[in-house]
C-alpha positions in Angstrom: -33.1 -16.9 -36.6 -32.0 -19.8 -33.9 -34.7 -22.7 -33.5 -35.0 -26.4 -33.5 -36.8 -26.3 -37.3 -34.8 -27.6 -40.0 -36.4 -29.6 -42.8 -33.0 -30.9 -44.0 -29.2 -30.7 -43.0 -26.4 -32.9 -42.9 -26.6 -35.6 -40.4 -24.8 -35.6 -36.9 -25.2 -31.9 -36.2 -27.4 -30.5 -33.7 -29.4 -27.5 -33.7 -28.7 -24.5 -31.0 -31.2 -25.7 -28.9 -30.4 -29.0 -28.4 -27.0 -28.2 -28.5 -28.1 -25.8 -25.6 -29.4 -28.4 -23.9 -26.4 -30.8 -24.3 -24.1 -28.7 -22.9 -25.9 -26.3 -20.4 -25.0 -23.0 -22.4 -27.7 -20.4 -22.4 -28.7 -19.1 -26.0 -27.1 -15.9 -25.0 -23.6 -17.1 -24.1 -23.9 -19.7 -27.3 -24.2 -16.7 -29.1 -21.6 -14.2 -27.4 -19.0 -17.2 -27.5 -19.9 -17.0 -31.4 -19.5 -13.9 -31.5 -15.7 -13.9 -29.8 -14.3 -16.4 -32.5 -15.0 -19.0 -29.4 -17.4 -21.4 -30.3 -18.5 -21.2 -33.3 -21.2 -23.4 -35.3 -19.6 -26.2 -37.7 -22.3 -25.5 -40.3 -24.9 -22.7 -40.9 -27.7 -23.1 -43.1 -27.6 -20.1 -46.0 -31.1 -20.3 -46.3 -32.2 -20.1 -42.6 -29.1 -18.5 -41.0 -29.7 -21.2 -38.9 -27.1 -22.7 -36.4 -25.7 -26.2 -36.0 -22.9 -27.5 -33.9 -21.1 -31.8 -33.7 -19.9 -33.3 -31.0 -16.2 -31.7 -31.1 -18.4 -28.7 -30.3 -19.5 -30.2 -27.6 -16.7 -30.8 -26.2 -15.1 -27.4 -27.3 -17.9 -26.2 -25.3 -17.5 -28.3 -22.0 -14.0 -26.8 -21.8 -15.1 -23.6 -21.7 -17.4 -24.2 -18.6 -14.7 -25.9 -17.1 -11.8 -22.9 -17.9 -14.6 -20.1 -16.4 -14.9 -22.4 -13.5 -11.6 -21.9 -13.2 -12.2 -18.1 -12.6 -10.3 -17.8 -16.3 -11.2 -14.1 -18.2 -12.8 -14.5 -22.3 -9.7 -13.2 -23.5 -7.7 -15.9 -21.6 -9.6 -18.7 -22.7 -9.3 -16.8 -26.1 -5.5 -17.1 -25.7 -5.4 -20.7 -24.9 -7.6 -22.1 -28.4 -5.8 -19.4 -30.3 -2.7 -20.9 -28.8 -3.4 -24.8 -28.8 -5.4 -26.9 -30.8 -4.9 -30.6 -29.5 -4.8 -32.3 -25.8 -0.9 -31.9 -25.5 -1.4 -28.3 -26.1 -4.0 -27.5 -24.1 -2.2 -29.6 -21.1 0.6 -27.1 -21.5 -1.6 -24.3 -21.3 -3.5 -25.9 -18.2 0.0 -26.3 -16.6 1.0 -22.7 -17.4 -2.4 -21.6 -15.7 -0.9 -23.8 -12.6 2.1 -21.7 -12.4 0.4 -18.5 -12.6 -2.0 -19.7 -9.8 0.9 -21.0 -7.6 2.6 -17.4 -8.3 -0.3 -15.6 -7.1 -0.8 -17.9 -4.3 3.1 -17.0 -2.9 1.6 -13.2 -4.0 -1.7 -13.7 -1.5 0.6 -15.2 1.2 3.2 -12.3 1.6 0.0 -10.2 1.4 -1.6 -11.8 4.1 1.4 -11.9 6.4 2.0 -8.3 5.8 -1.6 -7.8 7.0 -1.1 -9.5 9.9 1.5 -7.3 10.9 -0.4 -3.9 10.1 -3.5 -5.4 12.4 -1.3 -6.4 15.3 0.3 -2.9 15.0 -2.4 -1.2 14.9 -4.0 -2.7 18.1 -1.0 -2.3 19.9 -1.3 1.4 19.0 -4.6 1.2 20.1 -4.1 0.0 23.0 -1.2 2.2 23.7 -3.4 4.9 23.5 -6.2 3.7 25.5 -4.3 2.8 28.6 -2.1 5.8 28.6 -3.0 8.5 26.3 -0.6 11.5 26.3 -1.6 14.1 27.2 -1.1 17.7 25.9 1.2 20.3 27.8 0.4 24.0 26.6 4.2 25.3 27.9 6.2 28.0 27.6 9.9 27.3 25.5 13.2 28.9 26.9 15.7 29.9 23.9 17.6 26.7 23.4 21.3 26.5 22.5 21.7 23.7 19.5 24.5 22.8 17.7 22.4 22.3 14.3 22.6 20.3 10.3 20.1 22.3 7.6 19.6 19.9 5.0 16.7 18.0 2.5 16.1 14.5 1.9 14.1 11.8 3.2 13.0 11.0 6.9 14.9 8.1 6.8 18.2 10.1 7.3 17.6 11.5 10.0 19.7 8.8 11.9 22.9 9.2 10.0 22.5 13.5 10.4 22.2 13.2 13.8 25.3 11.0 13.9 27.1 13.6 12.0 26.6 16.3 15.4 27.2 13.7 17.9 29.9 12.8 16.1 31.2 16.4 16.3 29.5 17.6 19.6 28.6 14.6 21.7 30.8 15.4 24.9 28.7 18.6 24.9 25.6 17.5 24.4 22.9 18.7 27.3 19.8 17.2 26.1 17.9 14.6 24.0 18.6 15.8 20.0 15.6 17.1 18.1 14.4 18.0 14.7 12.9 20.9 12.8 10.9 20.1 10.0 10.2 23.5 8.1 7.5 22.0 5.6 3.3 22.2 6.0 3.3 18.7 4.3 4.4 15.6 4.5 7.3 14.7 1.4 8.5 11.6 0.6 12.0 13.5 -0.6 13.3 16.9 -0.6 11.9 17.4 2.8 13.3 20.4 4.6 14.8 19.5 7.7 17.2 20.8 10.1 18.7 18.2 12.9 19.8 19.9 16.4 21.7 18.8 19.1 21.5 20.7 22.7 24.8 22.0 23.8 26.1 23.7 26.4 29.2 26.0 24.6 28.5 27.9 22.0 32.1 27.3 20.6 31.5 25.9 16.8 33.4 22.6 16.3 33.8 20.6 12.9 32.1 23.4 10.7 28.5 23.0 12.0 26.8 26.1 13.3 25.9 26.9 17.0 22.6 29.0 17.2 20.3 29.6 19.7 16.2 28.3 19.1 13.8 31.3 19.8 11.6 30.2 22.8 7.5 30.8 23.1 4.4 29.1 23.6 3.9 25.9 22.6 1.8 22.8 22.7 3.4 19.2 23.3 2.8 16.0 23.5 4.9 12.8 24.2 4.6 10.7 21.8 5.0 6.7 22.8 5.5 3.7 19.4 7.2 3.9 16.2 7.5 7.1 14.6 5.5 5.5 11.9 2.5 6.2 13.8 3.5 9.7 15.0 0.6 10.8 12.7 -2.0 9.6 15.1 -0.4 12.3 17.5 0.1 15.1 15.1 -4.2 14.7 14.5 -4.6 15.3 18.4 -2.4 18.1 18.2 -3.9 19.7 14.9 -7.5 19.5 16.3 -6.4 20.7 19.9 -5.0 23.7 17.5 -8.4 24.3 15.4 -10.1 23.7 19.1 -8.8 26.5 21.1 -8.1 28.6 18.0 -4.5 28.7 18.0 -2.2 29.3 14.8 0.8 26.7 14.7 4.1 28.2 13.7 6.6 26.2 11.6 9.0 24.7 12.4 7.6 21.9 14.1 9.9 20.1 16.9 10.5 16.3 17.2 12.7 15.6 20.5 13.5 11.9 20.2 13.3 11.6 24.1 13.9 7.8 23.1 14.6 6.2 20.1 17.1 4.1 18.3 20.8 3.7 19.8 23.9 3.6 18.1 24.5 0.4 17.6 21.0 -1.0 18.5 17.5 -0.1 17.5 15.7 -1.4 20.6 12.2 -1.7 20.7 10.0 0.5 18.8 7.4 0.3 21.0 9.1 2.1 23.7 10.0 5.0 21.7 9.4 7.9 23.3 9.1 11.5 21.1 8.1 14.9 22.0 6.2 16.5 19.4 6.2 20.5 20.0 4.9 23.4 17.8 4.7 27.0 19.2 1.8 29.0 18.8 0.3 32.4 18.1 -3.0 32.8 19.6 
């Protein structure tokens, strides 16, 4: 019902196509922008159903191509004529789109720097790997005397349980301290862990238990980088497992051969951890 053809109508308006043409619309997106309250005509003929639009149109118009140049949704452009209806408002709501733009711009930035840091970890990884990849030991464990912690939480405490035995057992202390972790699955709480420090005497001291870990065959690898990456190691390990047809037995052993002192972290890099779990052929 949209054309050029009117015998009469009120003077200054222009029909949809030459409105089309004034302001590089399509029919289509004349018409959708009608139909979302938008742009819609200044006068309709009864008779025809027939569109016509005046220069504020037009210019109504021209600032919605310039707002979806912007890269601004319907529903915001929606927002801002349902919002402001003269030049000072719509300079407020230009400047408010400013502010968003500069917040996601600080947004894009952290992103960005944060995925800088993921690629130069992971090529240092890779590179780790490539120029010395560990290899894996199929060994035989002796029992082992441990001074041990049983408790659940997150990875992240590992630090301060370990503490807790030096703390308690440190001057008997025979090897590098280890973990056990009794769960199939990673868990990001409630994980079941038990913390164990080699020691020569089986003498108890500060209420933690002396026991002795049950020896057997195992497979091992050391483990070199953060222990955030100590998943790339555990894959090896699981498909030299599904390989040679072996069952893994829980729990699986982490020997922090190095790692974080006392007082100082050190390079993460250079962390050195044995990853063990004994098997039933």
């Amino acid at each position: 019902m949209d054309d050029d053809r009117s015998a009469t109508r009120p003077a200054g308006l222009f029909s949809i196509g030459q409105f089309s043409r004034l302001t590089g619309l399509t029919l289509k997106a004349i018409r959708l922008y009608h139909e979302r309250g938008l742009l819609p005509p200044s006068w309709v003929d009864a008779s025809s159903g027939y569109r016509y639009f005046t220069d504020r149109d037009v210019e109504r118009a021209r600032t919605i191509l310039r707002l979806r140049g912007l890269e601004l949704s319907l529903s915001e452009i929606e927002e801002h004529f349902a919002s402001y209806d003269d030049s000072a408002g719509a300079l407020g709501f230009l400047e408010q789109q400013r502010q968003r733009i500069a917040a996601r711009r600080q947004h894009l930035g952290r992103v960005a720097r944060e995925l800088d840091r993921m690629i130069r970890a992971e090529r240092e990884a890779l590179a780790r790997l490539a120029a010395a990849p560990a290899e894996i030991v199929e060994q035989t464990l002796e029992p082992l005397l441990v001074a041990s912690l049983r408790w659940k939480g997150t990875y992240a405490e590992t630090g301060r349980m370990l503490g807790r035995l030096y703390r308690a057992y440190g001057r008997r202390a025979t090897d590098a301290p280890l973990n056990l972790y009794y769960d199939d699955e990673h868990k990001d709480e409630d994980a079941d862990i038990e913390s164990c420090l080699p020691v020569r005497s089986a003498t108890p001291a500060a209420g933690f238990p002396v026991r002795t870990l049950p020896g057997g065959a195992c497979i091992s690898l050391v483990h070199r980088g953060p222990y955030s990456e100590l998943g790339r190691s555990y894959g090896r390990l699981m498909r030299y497992l599904e390989e040679h047809r072996y069952a893994g037995l829980l729990p699986v052993r982490e020997i922090y051969r190095r790692g974080p002192g006392m007082l100082f972290k050190g390079n993460p890099n250079n962390y050195l951890t044995e990853l063990q779990i004994l098997v039933s052929s």
